[in-house]
C-alpha positions in Angstrom: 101.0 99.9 92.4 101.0 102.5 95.1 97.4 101.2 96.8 99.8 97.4 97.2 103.1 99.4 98.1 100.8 101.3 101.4 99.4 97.8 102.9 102.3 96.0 102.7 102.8 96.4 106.3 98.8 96.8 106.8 98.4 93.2 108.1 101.4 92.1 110.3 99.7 95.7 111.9 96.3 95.2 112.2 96.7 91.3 113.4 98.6 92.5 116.3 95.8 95.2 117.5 94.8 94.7 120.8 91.1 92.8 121.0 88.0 94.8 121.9 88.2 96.6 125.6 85.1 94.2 126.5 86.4 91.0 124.5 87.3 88.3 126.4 91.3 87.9 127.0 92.8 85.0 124.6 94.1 82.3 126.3 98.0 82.1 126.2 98.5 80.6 122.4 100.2 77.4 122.2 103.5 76.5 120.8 103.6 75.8 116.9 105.4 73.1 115.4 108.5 75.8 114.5 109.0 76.5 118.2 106.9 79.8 118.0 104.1 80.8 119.4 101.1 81.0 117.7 99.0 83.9 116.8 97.1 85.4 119.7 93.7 83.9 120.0 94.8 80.6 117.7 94.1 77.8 118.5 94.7 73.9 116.8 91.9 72.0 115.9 93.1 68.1 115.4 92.3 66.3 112.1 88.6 64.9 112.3 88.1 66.1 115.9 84.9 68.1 115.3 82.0 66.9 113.0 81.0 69.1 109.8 77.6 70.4 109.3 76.0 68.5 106.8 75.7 71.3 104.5 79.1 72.3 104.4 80.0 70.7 100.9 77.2 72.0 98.9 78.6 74.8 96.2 75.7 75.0 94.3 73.6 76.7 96.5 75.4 80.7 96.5 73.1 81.6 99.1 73.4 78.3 100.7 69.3 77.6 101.6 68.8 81.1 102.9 65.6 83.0 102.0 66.0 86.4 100.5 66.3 89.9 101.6 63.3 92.5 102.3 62.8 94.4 99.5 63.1 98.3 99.6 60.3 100.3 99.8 59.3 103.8 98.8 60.4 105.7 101.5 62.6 108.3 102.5 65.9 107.4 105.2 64.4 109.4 108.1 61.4 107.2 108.0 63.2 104.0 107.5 66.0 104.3 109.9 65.2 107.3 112.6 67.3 106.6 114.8 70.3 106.6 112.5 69.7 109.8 111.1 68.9 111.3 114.6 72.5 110.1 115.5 74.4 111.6 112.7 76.4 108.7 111.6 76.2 105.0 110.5 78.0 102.6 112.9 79.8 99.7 110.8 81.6 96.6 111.7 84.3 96.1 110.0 87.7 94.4 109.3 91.2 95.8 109.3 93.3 93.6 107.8 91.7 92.2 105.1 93.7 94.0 102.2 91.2 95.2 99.2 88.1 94.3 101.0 89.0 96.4 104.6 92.3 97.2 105.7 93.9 100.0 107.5 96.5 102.1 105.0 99.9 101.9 106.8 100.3 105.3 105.4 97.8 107.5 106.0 96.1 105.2 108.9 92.1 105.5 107.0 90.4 102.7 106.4 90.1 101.5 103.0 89.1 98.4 100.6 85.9 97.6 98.6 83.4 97.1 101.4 84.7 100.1 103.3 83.5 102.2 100.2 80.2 99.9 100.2 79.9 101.5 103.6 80.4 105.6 102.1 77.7 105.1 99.6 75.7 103.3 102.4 75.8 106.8 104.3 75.7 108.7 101.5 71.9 107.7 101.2 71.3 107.8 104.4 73.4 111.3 104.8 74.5 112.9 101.6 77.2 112.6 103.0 79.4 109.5 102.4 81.7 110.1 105.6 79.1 110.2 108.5 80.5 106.3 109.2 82.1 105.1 112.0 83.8 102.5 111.6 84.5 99.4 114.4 87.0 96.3 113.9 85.2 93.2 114.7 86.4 89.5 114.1 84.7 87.1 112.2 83.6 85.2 115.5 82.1 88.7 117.0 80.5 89.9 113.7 76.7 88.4 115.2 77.2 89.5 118.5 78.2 92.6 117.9 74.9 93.1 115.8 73.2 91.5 118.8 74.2 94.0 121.1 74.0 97.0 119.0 78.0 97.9 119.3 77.6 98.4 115.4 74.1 99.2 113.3 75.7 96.9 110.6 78.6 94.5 109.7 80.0 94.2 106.5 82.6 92.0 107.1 83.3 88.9 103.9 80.0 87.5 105.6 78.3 84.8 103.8 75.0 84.5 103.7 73.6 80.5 104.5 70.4 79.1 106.1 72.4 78.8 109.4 73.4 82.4 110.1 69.9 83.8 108.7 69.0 82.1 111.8 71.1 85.0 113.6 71.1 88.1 111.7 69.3 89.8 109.0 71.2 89.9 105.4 71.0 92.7 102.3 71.0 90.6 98.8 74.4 89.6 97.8 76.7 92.4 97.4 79.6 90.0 96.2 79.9 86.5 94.9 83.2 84.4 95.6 85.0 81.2 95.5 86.5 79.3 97.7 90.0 78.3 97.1 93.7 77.4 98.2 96.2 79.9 99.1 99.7 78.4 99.1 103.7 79.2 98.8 104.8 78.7 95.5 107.2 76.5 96.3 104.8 74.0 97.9 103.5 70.7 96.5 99.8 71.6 97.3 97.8 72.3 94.3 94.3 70.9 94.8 92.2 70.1 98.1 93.5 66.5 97.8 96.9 67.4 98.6 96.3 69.4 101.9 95.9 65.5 104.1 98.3 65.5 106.7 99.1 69.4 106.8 97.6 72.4 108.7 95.1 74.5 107.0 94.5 77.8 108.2 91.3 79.6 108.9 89.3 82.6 110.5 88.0 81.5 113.5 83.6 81.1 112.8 83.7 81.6 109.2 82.7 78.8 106.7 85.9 77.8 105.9 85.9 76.0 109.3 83.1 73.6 108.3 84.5 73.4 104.4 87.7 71.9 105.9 85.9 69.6 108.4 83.8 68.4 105.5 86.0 68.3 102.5 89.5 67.5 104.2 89.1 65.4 107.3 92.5 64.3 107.5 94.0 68.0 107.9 94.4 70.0 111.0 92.8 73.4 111.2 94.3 76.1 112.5 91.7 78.6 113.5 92.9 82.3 114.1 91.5 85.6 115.2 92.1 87.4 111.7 92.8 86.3 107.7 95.4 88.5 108.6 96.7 85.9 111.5 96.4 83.2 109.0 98.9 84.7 106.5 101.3 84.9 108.7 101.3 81.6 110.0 101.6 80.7 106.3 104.8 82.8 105.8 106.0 81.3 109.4 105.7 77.8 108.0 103.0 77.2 110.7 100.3 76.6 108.3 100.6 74.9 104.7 97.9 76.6 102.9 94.9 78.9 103.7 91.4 78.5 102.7 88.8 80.9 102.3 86.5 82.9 99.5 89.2 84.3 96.6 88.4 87.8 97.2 90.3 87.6 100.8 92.8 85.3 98.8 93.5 88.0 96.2 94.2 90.5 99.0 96.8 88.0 100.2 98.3 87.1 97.2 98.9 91.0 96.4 100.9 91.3 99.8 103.2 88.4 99.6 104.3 87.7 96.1 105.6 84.1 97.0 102.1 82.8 97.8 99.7 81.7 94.8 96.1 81.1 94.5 95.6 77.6 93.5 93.0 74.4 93.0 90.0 74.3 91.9 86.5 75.9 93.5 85.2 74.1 96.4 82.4 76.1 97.1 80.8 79.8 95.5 79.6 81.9 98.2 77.1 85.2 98.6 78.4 88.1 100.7 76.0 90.4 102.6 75.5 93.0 104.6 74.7 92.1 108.1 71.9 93.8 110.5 70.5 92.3 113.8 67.3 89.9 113.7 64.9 92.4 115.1 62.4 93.0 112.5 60.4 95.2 114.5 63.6 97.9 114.6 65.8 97.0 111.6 63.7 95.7 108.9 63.9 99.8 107.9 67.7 99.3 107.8 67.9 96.0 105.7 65.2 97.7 103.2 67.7 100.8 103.2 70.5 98.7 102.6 69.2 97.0 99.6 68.0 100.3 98.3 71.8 101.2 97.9 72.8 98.2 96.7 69.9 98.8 93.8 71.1 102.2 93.4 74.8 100.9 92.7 73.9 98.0 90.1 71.6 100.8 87.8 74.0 103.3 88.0 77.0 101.5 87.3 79.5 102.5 90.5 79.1 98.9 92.1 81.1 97.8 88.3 83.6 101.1 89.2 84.1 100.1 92.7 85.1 96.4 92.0 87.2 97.0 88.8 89.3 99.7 91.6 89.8 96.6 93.8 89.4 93.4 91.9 90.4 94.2 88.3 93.7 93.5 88.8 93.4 90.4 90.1 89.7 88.6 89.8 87.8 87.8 86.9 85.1 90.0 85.2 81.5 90.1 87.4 78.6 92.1 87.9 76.6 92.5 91.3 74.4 89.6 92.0 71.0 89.6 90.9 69.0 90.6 93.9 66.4 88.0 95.8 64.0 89.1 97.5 61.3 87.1 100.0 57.5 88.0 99.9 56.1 90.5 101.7 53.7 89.4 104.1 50.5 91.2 102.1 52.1 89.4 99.1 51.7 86.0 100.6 48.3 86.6 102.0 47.1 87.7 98.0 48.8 84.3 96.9 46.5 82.2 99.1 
């Protein structure tokens, strides 16, 4: 109770943080159907005004056609990530506002959440020391670019891994599996997909949930925001009628506004992951690291502590995903 009574206030916060100092300034937001404003960054997308990827309605696939991960090897973290270690710290994009995932403790100001501790045991490999991170707020549309660019050394940031963005970044094997779901007021008639025709449906700006509601509700409107955070308050406002998105981030919401329910049934299962840039020549060490915590965590049972702390309460029962890993190059060249 006191972990949901110090983020009460954590996202009406966090959503109103300035952008990045070299983010491009938001165009002035448009008026919402209420009269108001609405969030910084939003924008409104019309009912069947963009095209859906073609893949956007599988849920069978969790990690949606991507290959797998690199698989760790036997060394040490000086030899597999140098330049890290040289440093002194791990650099990690991150969310603020996404209440027990990542979110920023009205009370005490730290960061805190479920992948904010996947990042402490991330450093304490590297480190033995789990607080040598430093932590940067991205949004879900900046999470590849600021990969890209090496603002952050990794993101971990409700990213799912698909086909499409392997084509971007690197991913770690799943470090959470989801489902994607409706977020609604109680009071409101929606209670499956189906229902959501004619109303506004809210989501973050470049996740999937864009393409799930251009492929699965074509007559709905889409509001797009900067934040999950954004998106809950245009629910509250009454400028969106539902919110769609992976029931982890749902769960958060749900927690912090007690007239809001979870409901319908899964449209899609996704595969969270840990993000590094697509420069095998200077972060396969880092993806190979990655996974070697992730390994560490299933055998010795704190990835089962961590998400009991900050999903028992309100997700069912699971245990970390099974790891897949792609062939190593000597491994293909023996199969031949």
């Amino acid at each position: 109770m006191r972990r949901l009574a110090a983020v009460l206030l954590a996202v009406p916060l966090a959503a109103c943080a300035p952008p990045p100092s070299d983010a491009p300034s938001p165009a002035p937001s448009a008026p919402s159907r209420i009269g108001q404003p609405l969030p910084a960054g939003a924008s409104l997308e019309p009912a069947g005004s963009q095209p859906a990827r073609t893949d956007a309605d599988a849920s069978t696939d969790l990690l949606r056609g991507a290959e797998g991960s690199l698989r760790p090897d036997d060394k040490k973290p000086k030899e597999r990530v140098p330049s890290i270690v040289e440093r002194g710290r791990l650099i990690v994009g991150v969310d603020q506002s996404n209440n027990l995932l990542s979110y920023r403790d009205a009370q005490s100001g730290e960061l805190r959440g479920f992948e904010v501790s996947l990042a402490h045991e991330l450093a304490r490999d590297i480190f033995e020391d789990p607080n040598r991170v430093e932590f940067r707020y991205v949004t879900s549309a900046e999470r590849a670019a600021a990969l890209e660019d090496g603002t952050v050394d990794v993101v971990i940031r409700s990213m799912t891994i698909s086909a499409q963005r392997q084509q971007q970044v690197e991913f770690s094997t799943p470090y959470l599996t989801t489902r994607t779901r409706l977020l609604v007021p109680a009071s409101s008639a929606i209670r499956e997909l189906s229902d959501v025709a004619g109303h506004t449906v809210c989501a973050a700006a470049g996740s999937t949930s864009i393409d799930i509601i251009r492929a699965q509700a074509p007559e709905a409107d889409i509001l797009a925001t900067r934040s999950w955070g954004d998106c809950l308050m245009a629910l509250q406002l009454g400028q969106a009628d539902a919110i769609i998105t992976d029931d982890a981030l749902l769960s958060g919401m749900a927690a912090q506004d007690s007239s809001t329910i979870i409901v319908g049934e899964a449209l899609s299962q996704e595969a969270y992951g840990v993000a590094v840039a697509r420069d095998a020549a200077k972060t396969a060490g880092l993806v190979r690291q990655v996974n070697s915590t992730l390994e560490r965590l299933r055998s010795n049972g704190t990835w089962s502590s961590l998400y009991q702390e900050w999903f028992g309460d309100y997700l069912p029962a699971q245990s970390l995903p099974a790891p897949v890993y792609r062939p190593e190059p000597a491994q293909e060249d023996r199969a031949q």
